[in-house]
Backbone bond lengths (Angstrom), bond angles and torsions (degrees), N, CA, C in turn:
res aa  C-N    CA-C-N  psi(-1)  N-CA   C-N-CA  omega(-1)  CA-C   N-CA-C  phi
1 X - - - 1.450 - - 1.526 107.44 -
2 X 1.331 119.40 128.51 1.532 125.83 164.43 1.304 111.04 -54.30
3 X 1.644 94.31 156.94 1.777 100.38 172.93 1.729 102.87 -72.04
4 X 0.820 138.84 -12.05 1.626 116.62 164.39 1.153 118.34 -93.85
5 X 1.036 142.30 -10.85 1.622 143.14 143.37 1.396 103.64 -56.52
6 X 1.372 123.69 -42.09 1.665 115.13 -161.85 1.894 68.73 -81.85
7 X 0.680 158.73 -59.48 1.423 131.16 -152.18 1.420 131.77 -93.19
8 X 1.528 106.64 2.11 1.383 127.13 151.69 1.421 117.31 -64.21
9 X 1.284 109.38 -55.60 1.775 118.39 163.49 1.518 118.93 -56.05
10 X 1.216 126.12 -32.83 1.574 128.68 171.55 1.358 93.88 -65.94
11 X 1.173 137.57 -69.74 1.520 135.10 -155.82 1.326 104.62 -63.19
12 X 1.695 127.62 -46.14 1.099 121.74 -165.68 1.944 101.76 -70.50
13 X 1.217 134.70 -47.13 1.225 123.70 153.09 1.058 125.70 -33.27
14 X 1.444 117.62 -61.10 1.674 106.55 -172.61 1.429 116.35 -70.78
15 X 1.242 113.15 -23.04 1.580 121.35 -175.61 1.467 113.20 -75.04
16 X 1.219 141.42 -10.47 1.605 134.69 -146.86 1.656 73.47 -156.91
17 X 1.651 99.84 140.62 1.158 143.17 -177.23 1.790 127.28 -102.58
18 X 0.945 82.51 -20.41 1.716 92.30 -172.14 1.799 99.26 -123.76
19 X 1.570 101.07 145.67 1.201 102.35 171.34 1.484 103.93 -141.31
20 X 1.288 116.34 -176.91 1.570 112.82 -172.97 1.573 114.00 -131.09
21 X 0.836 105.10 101.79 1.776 129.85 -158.26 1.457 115.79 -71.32
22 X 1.071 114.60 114.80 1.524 126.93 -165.95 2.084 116.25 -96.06
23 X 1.173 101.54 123.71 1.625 87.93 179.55 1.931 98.22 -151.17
24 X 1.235 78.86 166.50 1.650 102.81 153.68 1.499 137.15 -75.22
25 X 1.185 115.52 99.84 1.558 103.66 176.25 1.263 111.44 -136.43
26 X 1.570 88.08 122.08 1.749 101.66 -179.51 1.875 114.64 56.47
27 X 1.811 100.79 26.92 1.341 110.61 165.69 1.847 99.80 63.07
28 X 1.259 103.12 36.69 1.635 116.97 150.92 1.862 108.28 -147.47
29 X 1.545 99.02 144.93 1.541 90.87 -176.06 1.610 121.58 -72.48
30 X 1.075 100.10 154.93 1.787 97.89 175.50 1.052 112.95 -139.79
31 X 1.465 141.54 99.35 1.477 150.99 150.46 1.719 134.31 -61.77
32 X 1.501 102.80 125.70 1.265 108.99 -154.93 1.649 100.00 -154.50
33 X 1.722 86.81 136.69 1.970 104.33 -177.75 1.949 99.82 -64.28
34 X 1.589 95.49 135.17 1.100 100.04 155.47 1.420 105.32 -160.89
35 X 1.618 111.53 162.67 1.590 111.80 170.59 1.858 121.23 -75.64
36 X 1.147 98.77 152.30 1.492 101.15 167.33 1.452 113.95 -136.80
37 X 1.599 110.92 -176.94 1.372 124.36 163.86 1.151 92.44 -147.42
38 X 1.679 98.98 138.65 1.943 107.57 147.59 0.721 113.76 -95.59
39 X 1.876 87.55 151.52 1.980 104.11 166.99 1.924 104.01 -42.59
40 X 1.098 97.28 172.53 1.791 101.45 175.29 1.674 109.95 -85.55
41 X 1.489 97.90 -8.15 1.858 90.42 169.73 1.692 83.56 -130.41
42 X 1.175 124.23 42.15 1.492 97.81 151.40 1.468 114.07 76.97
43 X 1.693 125.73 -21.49 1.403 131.37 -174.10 1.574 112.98 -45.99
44 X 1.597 115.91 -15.37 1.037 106.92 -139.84 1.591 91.62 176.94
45 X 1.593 112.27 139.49 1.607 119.13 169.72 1.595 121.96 -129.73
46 X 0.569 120.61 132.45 1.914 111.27 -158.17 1.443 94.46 -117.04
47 X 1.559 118.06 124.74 1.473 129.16 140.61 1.617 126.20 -86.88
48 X 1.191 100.34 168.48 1.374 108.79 -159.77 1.756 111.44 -135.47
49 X 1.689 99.09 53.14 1.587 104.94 -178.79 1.570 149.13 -123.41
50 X 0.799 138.67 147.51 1.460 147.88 -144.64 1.632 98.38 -65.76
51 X 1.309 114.47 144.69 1.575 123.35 172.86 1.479 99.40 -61.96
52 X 0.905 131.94 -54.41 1.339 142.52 175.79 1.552 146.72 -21.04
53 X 2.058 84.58 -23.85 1.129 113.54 -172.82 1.467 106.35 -99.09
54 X 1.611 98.24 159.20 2.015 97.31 -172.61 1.555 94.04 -81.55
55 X 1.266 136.66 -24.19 1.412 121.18 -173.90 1.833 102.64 -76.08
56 X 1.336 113.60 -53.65 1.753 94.90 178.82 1.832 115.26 -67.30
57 X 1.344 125.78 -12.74 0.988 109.42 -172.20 1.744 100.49 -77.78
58 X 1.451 123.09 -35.80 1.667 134.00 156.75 1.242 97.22 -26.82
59 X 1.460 120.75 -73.05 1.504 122.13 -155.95 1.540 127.40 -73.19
60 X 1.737 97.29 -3.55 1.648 109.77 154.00 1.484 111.93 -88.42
61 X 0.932 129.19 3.80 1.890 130.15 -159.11 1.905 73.51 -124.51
62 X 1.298 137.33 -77.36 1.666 127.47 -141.28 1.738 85.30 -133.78
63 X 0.825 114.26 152.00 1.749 146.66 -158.12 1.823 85.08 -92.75
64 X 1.109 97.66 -71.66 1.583 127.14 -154.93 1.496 108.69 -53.88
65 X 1.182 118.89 108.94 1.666 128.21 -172.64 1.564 108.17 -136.11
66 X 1.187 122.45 172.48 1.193 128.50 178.21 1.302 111.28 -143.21
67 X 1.343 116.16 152.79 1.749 120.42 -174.57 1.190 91.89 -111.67
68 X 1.717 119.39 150.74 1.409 119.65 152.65 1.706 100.38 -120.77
69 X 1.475 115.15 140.72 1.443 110.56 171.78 1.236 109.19 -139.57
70 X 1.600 130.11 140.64 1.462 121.29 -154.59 1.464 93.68 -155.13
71 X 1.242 120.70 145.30 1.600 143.66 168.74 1.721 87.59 -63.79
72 X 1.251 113.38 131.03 1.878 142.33 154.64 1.195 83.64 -31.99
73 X 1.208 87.83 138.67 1.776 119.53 155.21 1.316 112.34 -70.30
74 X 1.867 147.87 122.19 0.795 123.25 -156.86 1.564 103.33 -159.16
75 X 1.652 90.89 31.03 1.339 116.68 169.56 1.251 126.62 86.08
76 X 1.780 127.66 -23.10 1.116 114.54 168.32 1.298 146.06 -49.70
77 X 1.678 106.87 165.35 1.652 95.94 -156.26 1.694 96.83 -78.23
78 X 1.472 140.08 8.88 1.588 106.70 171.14 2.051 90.03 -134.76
79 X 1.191 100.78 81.10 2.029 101.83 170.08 1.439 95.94 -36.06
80 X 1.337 139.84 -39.95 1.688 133.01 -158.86 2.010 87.94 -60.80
81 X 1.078 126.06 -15.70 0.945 113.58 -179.25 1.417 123.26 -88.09
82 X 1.332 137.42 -21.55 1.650 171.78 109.35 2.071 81.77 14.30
83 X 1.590 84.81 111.73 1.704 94.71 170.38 1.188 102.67 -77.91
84 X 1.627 109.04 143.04 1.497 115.72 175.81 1.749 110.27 -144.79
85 X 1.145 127.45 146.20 1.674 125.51 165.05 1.224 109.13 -148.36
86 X 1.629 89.07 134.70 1.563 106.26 177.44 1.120 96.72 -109.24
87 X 2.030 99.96 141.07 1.784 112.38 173.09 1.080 101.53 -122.89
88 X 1.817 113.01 137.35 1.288 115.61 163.25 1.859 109.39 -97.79
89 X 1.307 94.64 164.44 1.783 98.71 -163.45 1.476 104.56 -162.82
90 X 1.532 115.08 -178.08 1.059 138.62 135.81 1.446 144.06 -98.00
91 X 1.174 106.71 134.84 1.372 104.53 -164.77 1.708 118.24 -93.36
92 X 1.045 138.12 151.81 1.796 116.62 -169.06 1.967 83.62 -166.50
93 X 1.377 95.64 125.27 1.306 113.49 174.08 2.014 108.88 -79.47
94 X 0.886 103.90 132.35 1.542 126.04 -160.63 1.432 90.08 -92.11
95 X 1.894 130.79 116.74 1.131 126.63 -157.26 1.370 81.31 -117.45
96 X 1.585 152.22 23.01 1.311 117.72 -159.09 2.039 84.94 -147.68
97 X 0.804 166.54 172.45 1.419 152.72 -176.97 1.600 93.77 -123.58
98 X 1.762 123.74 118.24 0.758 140.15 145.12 1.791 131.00 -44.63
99 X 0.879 146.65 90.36 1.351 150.09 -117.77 2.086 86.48 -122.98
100 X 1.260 126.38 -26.60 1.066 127.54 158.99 1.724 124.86 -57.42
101 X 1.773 86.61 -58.09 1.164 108.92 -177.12 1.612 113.20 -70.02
102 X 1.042 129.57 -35.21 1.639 131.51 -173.92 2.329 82.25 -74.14
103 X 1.014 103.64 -61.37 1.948 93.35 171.58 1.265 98.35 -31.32
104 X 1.315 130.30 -120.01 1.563 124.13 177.87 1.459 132.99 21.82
105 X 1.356 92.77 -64.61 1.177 108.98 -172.50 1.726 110.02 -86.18
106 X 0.647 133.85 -23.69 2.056 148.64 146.80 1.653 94.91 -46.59
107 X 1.220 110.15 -56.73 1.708 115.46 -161.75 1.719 104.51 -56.89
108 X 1.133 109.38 -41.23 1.418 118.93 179.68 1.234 136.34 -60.11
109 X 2.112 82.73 -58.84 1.771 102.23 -178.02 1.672 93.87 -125.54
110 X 1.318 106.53 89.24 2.116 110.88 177.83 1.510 100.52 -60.51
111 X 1.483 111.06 -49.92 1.592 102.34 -178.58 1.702 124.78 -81.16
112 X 1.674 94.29 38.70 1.355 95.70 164.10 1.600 136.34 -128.09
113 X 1.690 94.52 18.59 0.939 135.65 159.92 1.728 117.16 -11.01
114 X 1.278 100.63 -79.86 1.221 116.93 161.35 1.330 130.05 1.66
115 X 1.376 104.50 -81.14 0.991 132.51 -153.60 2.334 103.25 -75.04
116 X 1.674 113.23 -21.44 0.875 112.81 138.13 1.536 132.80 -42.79
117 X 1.450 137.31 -38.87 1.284 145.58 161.84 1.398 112.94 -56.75
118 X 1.305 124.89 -32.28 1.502 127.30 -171.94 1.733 102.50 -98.36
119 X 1.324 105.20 138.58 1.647 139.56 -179.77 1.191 104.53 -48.97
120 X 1.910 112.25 -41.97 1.315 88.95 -146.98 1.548 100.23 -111.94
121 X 1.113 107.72 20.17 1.919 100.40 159.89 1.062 112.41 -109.84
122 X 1.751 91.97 169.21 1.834 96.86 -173.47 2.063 100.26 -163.01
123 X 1.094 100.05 157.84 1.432 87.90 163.36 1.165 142.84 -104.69
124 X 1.225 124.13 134.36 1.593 134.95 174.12 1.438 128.89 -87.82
125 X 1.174 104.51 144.51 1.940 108.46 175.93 1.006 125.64 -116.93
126 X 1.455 111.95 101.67 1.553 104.62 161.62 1.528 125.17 -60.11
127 X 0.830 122.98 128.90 1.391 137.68 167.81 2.008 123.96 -88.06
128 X 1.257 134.85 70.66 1.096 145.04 -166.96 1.323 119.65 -41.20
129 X 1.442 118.51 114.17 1.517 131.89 -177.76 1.411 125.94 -62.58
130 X 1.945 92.14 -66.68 1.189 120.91 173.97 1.692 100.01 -159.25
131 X 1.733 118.29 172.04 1.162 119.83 169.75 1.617 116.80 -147.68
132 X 0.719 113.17 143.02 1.600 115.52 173.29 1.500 127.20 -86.01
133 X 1.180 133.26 92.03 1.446 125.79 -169.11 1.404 127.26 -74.07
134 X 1.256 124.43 107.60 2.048 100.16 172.09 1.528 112.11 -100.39
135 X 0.902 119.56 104.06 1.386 129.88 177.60 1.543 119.92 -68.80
136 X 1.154 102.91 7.44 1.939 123.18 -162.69 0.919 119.73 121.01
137 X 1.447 138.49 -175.07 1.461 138.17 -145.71 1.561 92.34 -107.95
138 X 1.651 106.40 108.40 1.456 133.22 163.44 1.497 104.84 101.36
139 X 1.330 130.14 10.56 1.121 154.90 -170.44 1.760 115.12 -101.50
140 X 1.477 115.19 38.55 1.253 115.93 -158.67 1.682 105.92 -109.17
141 X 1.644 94.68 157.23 1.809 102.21 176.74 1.306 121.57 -158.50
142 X 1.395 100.21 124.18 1.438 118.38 171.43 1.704 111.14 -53.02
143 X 0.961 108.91 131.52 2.015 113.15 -176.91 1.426 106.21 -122.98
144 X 1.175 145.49 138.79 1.506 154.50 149.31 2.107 84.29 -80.78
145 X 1.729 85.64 159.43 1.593 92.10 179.65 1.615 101.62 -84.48
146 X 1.245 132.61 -20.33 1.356 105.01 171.33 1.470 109.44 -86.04
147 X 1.576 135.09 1.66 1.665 131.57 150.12 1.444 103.87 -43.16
148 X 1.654 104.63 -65.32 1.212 100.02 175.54 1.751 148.28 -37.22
149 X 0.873 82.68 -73.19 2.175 102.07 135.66 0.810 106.67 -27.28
150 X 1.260 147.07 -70.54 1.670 124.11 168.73 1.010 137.76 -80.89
151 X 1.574 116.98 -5.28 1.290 94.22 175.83 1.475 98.77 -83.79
152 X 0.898 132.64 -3.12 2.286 143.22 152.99 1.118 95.06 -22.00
153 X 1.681 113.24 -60.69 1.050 108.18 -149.28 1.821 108.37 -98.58
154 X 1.438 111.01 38.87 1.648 115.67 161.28 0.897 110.34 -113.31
155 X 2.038 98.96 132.91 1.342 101.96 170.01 1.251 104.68 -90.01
């Protein structure tokens, strides 16, 4: 991948907030909106969700999740063109409260405040396997997670 692709993929991560969370349930898949943050090189993406939910209760039963993250729909006539990457990973519930990381994560989403007051969330880390890049239509790339990792590291 070129350095402007690796930095098309940095922006499109750092820029977009929401990703679409991939799991196992009951050995059928189940996809579901949630927020994230990346590490600043990408090592790593942290959610911030309630026991409560069918995607973390998956991610105590199977490790193995997938992110989808995609440029807004923004009306043009061919979306196949709309950058998108899917990461596969591991997922590992964070037993100790990052006091940096909950900052960060305030910095992003202020009105999620909240949800610090409530018991039953916590944060999780994906840990990045591999990812698939579409950079636009026919514009595609195979990633190892330390590819990924670098392209983190384009400015």
């Amino acid at each position: 991948m070129d350095a402007d692709t690796s930095r098309a993929l940095a922006a499109l991560i750092r820029s977009q907030r929401i990703t679409h969370l991939g799991t196992l349930r009951s050995g059928a898949p189940l996809v579901s909106m949630t927020l994230y943050l990346p590490a600043q090189d990408f090592s790593a993406f942290y959610l911030h969700v309630s026991r409560l939910a069918w995607h973390t209760q998956d991610m105590l039963q199977e490790a193995r999740v997938a992110l989808s993250i995609a440029e807004n729909d923004d009306g043009r006539a061919d979306p196949f063109t709309l950058m998108r990457v899917s990461i596969r990973g591991e997922a590992s519930l964070l037993t100790k409260e990052i006091s940096s990381l909950k900052g960060a994560w305030l910095a992003r989403f202020p009105e999620q405040a909240i949800n610090f007051e409530l018991a039953d969330f916590s944060f999780w880390q994906v840990t990045p396997r591999d990812a698939r890049f579409v950079a636009g239509f026919g514009r595609i790339h195979n990633l190892s997670g330390d590819d990924l990792v670098h392209s983190g590291e384009a400015k």
